[in-house]
C-alpha positions in Angstrom: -6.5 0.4 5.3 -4.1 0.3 7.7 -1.2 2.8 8.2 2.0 1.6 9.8 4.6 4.1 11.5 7.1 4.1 14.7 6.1 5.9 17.6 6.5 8.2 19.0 7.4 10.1 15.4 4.2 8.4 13.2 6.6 8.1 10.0 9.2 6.9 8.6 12.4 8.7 7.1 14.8 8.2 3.8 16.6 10.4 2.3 15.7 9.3 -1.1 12.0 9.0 -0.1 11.7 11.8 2.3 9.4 11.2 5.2 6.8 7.9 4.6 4.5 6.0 6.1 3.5 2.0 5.3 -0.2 1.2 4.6 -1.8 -2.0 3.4 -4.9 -2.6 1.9 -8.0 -5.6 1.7 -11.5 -6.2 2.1 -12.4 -8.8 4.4 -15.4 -11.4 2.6 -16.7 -13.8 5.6 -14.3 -12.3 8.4 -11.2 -13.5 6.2 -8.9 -10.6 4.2 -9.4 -10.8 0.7 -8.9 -9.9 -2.7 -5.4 -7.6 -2.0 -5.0 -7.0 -5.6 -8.4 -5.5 -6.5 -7.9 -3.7 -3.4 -4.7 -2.5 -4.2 -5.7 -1.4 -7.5 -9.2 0.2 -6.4 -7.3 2.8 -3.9 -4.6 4.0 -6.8 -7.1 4.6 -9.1 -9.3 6.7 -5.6 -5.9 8.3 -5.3 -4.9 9.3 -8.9 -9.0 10.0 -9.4 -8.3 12.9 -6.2 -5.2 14.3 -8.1 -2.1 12.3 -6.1 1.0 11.1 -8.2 -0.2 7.4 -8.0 3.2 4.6 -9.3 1.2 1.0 -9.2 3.6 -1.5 -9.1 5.8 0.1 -8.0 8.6 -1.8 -6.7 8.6 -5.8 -6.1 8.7 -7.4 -2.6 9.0 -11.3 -2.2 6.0 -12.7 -0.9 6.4 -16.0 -2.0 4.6 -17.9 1.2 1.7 -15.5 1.4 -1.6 -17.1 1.4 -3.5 -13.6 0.3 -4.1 -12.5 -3.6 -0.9 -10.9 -4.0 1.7 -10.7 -7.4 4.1 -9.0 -5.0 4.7 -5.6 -5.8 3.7 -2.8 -3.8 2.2 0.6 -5.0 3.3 4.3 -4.2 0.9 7.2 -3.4 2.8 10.3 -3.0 0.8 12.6 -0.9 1.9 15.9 -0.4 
C-alpha cells in the first residue's frame, strides 16, 4: 500500500469528507504490479473484517488507458 498526502500537513482536507488521505493498493508478481482488483477487494474485506465502515466501489474514476487490472472505481475506508 501506499499512502499519498501533501507535506508538510500528511492529509488532505474537504469539507464534505473531512480530513483524507489517498492510498493505492497491488501485489507485484515478477517485479511487475498486479492484480489491483483482488487487491483492492482483499484490503476492504481486512478493513470491514477489523470493524471500519468499508464503501467498495465507491465512486468511479476514468481509467480508461491504464494498463493494470482495474474496473475504475475506487473504494473508501473510513478510519476514525
Amino acid at each position: 500500500m501506499r499512502v499519498y498526502a501533501p507535506y508538510p500537513e500528511d492529509y488532505f482536507y474537504d469539507v464534505h469528507l473531512g480530513y483524507f488521505v489517498i492510498g493505492t493498493v497491488h501485489y507485484d508478481y515478477d517485479g511487475k504490479a498486479c492484480c489491483e482488483e483482488w487487491t483492492e477487494h482483499s484490503l476492504c474485506e481486512h478493513a470491514r473484517d477489523k470493524g471500519y465502515t468499508v464503501y467498495e466501489d465507491y465512486c468511479y474514476i476514468s481509467t480508461e488507458d491504464s494498463p493494470y487490472d482495474s474496473n475504475g472505481y475506487v473504494s473508501y475506508v473510513l478510519v476514525p
